[in-house]
N, C-alpha and C positions, 0 to 999 in steps of 0.2 A: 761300824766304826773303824778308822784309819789304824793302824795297832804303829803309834808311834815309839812302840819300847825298842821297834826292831833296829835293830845295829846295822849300818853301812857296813860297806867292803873297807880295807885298810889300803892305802893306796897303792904295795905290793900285791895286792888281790886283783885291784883293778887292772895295773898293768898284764896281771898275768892271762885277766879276762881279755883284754883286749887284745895280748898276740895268741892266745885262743880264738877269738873268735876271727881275726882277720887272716886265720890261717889258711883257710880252705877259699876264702877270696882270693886270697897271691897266687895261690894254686891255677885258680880259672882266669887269670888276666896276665898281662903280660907287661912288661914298662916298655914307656913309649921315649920317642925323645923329644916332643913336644904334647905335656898330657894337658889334658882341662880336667877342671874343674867343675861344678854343677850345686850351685847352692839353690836350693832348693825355699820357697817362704807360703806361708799361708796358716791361718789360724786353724783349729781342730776342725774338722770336718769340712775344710774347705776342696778337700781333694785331692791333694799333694801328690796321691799314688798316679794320677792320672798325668802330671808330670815326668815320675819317672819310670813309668812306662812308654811314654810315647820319645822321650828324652833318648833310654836306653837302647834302643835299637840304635842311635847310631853309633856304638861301638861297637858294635857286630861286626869284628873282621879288623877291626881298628884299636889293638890291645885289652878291647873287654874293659868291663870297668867294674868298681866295687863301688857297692851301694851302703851306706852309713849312716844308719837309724836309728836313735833312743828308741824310737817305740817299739823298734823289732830285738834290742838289743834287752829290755825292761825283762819281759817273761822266760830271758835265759838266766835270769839271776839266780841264787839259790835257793835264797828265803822267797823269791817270788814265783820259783816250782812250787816250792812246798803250800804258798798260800792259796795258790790257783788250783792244785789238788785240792784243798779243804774245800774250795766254792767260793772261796772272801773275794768281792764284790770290788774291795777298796783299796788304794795304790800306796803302800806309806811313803811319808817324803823322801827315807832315804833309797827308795830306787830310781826318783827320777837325778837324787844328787849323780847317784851311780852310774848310773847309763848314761848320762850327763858327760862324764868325766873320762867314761869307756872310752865313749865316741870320741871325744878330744885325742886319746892314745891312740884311737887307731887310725886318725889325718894323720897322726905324726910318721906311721908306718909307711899309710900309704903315700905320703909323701916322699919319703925317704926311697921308695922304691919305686917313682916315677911311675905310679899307675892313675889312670884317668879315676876319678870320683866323683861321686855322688853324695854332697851331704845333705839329709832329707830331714827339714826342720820346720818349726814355724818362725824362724828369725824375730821371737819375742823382746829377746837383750838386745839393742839397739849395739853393744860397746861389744857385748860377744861377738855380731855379725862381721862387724867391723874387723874385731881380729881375725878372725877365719879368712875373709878375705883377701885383708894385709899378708898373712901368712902366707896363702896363696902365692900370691903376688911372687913375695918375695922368693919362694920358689921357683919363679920363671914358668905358674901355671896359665896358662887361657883360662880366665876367671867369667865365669856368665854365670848371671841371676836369673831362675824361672820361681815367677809366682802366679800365687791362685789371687784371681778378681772374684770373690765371691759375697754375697752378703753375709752379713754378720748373722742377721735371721737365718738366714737356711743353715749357714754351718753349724749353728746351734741345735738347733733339728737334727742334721745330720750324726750330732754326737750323741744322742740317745739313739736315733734309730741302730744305727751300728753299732752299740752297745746290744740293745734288744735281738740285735742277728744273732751277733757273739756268741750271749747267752745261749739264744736258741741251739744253736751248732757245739758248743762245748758240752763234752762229758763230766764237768763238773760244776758244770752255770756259772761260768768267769765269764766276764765280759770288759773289757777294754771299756772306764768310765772318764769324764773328762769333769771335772768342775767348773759350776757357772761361773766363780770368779776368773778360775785360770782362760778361759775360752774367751773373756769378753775384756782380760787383761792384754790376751795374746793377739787379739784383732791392734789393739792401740800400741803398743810393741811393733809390731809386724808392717805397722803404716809408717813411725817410727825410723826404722829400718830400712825399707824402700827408701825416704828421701833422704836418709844419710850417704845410703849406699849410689846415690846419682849424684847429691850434692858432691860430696868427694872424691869422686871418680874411684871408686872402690873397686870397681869390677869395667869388663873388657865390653860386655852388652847385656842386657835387660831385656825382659820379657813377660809380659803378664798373660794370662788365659782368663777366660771366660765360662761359664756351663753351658753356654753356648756352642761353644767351638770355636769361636773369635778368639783372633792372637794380638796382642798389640807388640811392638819389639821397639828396641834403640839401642846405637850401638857409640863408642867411646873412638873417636875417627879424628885426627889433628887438633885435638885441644876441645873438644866439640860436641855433642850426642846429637846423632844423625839416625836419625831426624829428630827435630828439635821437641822432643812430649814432655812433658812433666810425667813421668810415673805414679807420683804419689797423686796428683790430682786425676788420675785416671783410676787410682786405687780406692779414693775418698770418692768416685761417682759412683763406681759399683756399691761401695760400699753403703753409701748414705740414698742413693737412688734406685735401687733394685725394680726391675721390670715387674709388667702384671703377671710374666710367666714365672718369675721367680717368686713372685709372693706366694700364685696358686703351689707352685711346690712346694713352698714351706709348709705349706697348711696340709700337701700332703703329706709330709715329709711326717709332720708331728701324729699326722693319723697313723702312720706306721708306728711308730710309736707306743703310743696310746693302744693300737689293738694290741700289740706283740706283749704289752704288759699286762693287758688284760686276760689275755690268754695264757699268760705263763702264771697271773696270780699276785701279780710284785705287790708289795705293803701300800694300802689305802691314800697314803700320805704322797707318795712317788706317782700315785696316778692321777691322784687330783691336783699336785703341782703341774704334772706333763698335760694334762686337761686344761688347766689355766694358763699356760703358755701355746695350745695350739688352740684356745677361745684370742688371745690376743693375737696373735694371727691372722686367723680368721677376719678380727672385726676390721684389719687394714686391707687385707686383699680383696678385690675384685670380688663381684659377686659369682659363684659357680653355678654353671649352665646347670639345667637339670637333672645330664644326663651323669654331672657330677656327682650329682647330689644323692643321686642314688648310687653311682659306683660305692663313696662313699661311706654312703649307707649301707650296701651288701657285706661291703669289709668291715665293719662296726659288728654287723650283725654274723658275721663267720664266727670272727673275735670273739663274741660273747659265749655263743653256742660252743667254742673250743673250750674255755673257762667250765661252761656248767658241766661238759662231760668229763674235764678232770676232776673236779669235785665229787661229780656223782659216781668217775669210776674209783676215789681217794674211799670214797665214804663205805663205797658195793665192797671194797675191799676189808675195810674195819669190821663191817655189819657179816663176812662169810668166817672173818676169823674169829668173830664173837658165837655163831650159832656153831665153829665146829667146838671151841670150846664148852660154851651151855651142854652141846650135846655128848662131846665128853663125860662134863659132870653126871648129865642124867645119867648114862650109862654107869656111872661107877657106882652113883644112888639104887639104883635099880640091881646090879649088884649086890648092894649092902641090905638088904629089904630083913629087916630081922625076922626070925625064925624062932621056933618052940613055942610050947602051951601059952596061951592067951593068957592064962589063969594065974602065969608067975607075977610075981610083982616086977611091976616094972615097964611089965609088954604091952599093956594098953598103952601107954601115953609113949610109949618108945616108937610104934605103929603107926601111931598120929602123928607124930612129930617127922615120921619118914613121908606119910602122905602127905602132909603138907609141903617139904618141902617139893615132892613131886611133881605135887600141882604148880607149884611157885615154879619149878623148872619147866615147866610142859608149856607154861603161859611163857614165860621168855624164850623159850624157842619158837613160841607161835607170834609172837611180838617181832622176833629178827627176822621171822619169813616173810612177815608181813611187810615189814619194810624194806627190805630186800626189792620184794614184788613192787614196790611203791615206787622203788630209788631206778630201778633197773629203765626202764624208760627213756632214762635221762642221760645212759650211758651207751648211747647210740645216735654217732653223729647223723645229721639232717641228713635225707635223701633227698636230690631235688626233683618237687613236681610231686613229693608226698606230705600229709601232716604228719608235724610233727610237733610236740610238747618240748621240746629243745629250742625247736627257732622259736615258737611261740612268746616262751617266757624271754629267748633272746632281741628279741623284735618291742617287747615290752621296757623292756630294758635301755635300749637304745633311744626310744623314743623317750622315756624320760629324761634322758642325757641333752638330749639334741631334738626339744617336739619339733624344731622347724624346717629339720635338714628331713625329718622321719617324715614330715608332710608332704614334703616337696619329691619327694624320692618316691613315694605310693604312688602321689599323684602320676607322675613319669612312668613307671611301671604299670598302671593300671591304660593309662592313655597308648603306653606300649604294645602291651597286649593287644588292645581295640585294635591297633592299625595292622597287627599283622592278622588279626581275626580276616580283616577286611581284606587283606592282603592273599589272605587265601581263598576268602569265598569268591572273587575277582578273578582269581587262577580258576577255581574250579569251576566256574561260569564259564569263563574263556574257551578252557578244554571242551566242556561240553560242548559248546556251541560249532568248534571245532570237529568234535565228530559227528554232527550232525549234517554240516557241510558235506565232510569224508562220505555221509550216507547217502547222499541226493545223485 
């Protein structure tokens, strides 16, 4: 749960973050006398970094430029160290007001100080965009638009799986999550935005990318956009027509997904949602080659086997620290074993009362070795080319998830095998026959 009690910055806090953090950027750039600008658009997971990376190189040698993020700015907050230490999963609203706001202080810096920037956004406010770039403008910046053409499916996808890396990689299981409302508000926002931003000669030239590598560009040339594109209806094809190749990635996109939380363990409910959204997927993409289908399936089936051996080493861990304690107590019982004549009162049933619990302790230690021996198994990832009781039960599993992809995937692997069988008996036919030649 979101912990909405948490208190924003005060707006002296904010500004104080924002020439904090824009400080060590002044440091590395330089003011130009003619800087640009770099607005940045696309909804979550549509790729934005891929922008301005490939953007930023051209200021290499050319004043350097600062780059200006909410979402790199969000995890330098205070309360948002301290929550991403605890593990909390979830963003309260007041860090995006925050980071929000930062960012806005520190255009005004970098404006002020004629340095080329980068602002890296999803250009969701249609009225925000607009000021940014008016602003611009009106500082006598080179104003250009780069956005991401992506579909709305994949970047959807993409905002779990890059949550699922996160986690995996953070020392405290944070992960950078996006909301299905905000993701699929920010796609209609962001289309929104393009065609304000071309209708009203907002900016100097336009440029959309692709997952492909395709650039579409236009640029603002005597009254005119040269060459004559519509943006937004180039944003509404990606958007609403997405290729057979980008279907197939969603789908794998969501398989990422879907294992990574399988294997980390996330709560029941979170995987059968991300389970239901990469079955609706699926039923629209293309159908996958076989050899899909089994790739697939391999990664399903890793995922699972990662799961059961955290389990089994969660569990091999409780079950060593329950038999050292048992075996503790025995020891302190066995210790305690009373002593003197038989004959006082008391000492018979005092006797029995220690044997028994002896026995009682002797059987729960033989009860945790036992399962110990049982669990232990399960806490040793597959080897491949050997059995194993891990993929076994993992392979079980899978196939109940998905009997059609697990059939199709056997079959391919099984037809697999055959051909390189043959593949080799063919070779070693060959050779022979070969040194036979060699012998004549």
């Amino acid at each position: 749960m979101v912990d909405d009690a948490i208190k924003g910055m005060t707006p002296d806090e904010q500004k104080a973050a924002a020439a904090r953090f824009i400080e060590q950027e002044l440091r590395h750039s330089q003011p130009v006398a003619s800087p640009r600008a770099i607005i940045t658009g696309g909804q979550p997971g549509s790729g934005k970094s891929y922008i301005v990376q490939s953007v930023g190189v051209q200021f290499e040698g050319a004043g350097g430029v600062i780059v200006i993020d909410p979402d790199e700015i969000r995890p330098k907050l205070p309360y948002m160290q301290e929550l991403i230490a605890a593990g909390k999963l979830d963003i309260p609203d007041a860090a995006y007001i925050d980071a929000g706001t930062i960012a806005h202080e520190m255009v005004q810096i970098a404006k002020q100080e004629r340095r080329n920037v980068i602002v890296d956004g999803t250009l969701a406010n249609t009225d925000r965009a607009l000021q940014l770039a008016d602003g611009f403008q009106k500082a006598a910046y080179q104003v250009e638009f780069h956005g991401m053409a992506v579909s709305p499916e994949l970047s959807h996808a993409r905002t779990y799986s890059r949550r699922e890396d996160q986690i995996a990689k953070s020392p405290t299981g944070f992960g950078r999550g996006v909301g299905d409302d905000f993701h699929h508000g920010a796609v209609k926002g962001y289309a929104a935005s393009v065609d304000a931003l071309q209708s009203k000669s907002a900016v100097n030239s336009m440029a959309l990318y692709y997952p492909n590598g395709a650039k579409i560009e236009t640029k603002f040339q005597g009254g005119t956009w040269v060459p004559a594109v519509s943006m937004k209806e180039e944003l509404d094809q990606a958007h609403t027509q997405p290729s057979p190749e980008i279907m197939k990635a969603t789908v794998a996109t969501w398989d990422v997904a879907s294992n990574a939380m399988r294997a980390r363990e996330a709560p029941k409910e979170e995987q059968l949602k991300v389970d239901n959204l990469r079955a609706a997927a699926t039923a629209k993409a293309p159908a996958p080659t076989p050899a899909e289908q089994a790739d697939r399936f391999d990664a399903a089936v890793a995922a699972e086997c990662k799961a059961i051996v955290k389990r089994a080493t969660r569990l091999e861990g409780k079950l060593q620290d329950r038999l050292e304690s048992t075996q503790q107590a025995r020891s302190e019982t066995l210790a305690a074993k009373p002593t003197g004549p038989k004959w006082m009162p008391g000492a018979a049933k005092a006797l029995a009362t220690w044997e028994a619990q002896q026995r009682a302790q002797f059987g729960a230690v033989a009860d945790t070795v036992a399962r110990i021996d049982r669990v232990a198994p399960y806490t040793q990832a597959p080897i491949p080319g050997y059995p194993s009781k891990v993929e076994e039960i993992a392979v079980k599993k899978v196939e109940r998830r998905d009997p059609q992809m697990a059939k199709e995937a056997m079959a391919y692997r099984v037809t697999e095998r055959q051909q390189q069988a043959r593949a080799f008996t063919e070779a070693k036919i060959q050779q022979q026959s070969a040194g036979q030649k060699l012998g004549r």
